[in-house]
LUMRORO-337884 format. One record per residue (C-alpha): z, y, x. Coordinates in steps of 0.1 Angstrom, whole numbers, padded with zeros to 4 digits, always signed. Example, Ala and Ser with C-alpha at 12.3 -4.5 7.8 and 13.67 -1.06 7.14 Angstrom:
<atoms>
+0078-0045+0123 +0071-0011+0137 
</atoms>
This chain:
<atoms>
+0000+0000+0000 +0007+0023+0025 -0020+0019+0045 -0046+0027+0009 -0023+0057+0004 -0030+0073+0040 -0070+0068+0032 -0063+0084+0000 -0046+0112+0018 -0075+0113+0044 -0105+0117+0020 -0090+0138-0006 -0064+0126-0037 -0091+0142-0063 -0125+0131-0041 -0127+0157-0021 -0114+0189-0045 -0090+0211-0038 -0057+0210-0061 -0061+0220-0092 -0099+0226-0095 -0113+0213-0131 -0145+0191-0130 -0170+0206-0157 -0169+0175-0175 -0141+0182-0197 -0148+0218-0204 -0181+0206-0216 -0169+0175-0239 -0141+0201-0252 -0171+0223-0264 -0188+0199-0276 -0160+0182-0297 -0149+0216-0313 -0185+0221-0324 -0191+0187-0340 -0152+0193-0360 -0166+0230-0369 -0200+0215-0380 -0184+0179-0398 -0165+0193-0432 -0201+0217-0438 -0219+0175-0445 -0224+0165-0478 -0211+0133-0470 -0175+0147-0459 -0174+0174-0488 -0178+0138-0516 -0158+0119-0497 -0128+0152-0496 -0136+0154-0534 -0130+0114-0540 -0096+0119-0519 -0082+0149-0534 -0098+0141-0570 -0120+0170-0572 -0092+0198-0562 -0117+0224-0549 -0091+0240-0533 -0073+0215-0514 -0110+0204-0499 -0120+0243-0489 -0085+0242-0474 -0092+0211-0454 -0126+0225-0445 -0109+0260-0432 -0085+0235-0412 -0109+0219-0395 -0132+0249-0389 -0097+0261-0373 -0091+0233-0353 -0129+0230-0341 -0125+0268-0328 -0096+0259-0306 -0110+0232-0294 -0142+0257-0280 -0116+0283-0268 -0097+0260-0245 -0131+0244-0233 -0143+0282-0227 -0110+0288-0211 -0113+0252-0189 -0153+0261-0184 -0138+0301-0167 -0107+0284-0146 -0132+0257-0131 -0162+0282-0125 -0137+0312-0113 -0127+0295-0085 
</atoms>
């Protein structure tokens, strides 16, 4: 074991990086994911199958929709704020 951790330590922990640097991968599949939750309750599919759940309450499903229009933006912010910290420095 010790012999694998001083190789590690020789070529670089995070493959080379320096501490604390964020690939672009994640930014990037962060983005992506918020955009698919924004886009998803806007389906017909997900609007009848909201409508089957909560009975036709029009209300509760626009409420779910607005949640996951939320939830999709914050998943782009932190992406965008990811994408800014890897690409700043």
């Amino acid at each position: 074991m010790k012999g694998l951790r001083k190789k590690q330590r020789r070529a670089g922990c995070c493959g080379g990086k320096k501490r604390g640097e964020t690939p672009l991968n994640f930014p990037l599949f962060l983005i992506l994911i918020g955009a698919v939750v924004m886009i998803q309750p806007r389906t017909k599919r997900w609007q009848s199958r909201m409508a089957a759940h909560f009975k036709g309450d029009e209300k509760r499903v626009k409420q779910r929709a607005n949640t996951f229009f939320l939830l999709g933006f914050a998943f782009i912010m932190a992406g965008l704020a990811y994408l800014y910290q890897a690409v700043g420095s």
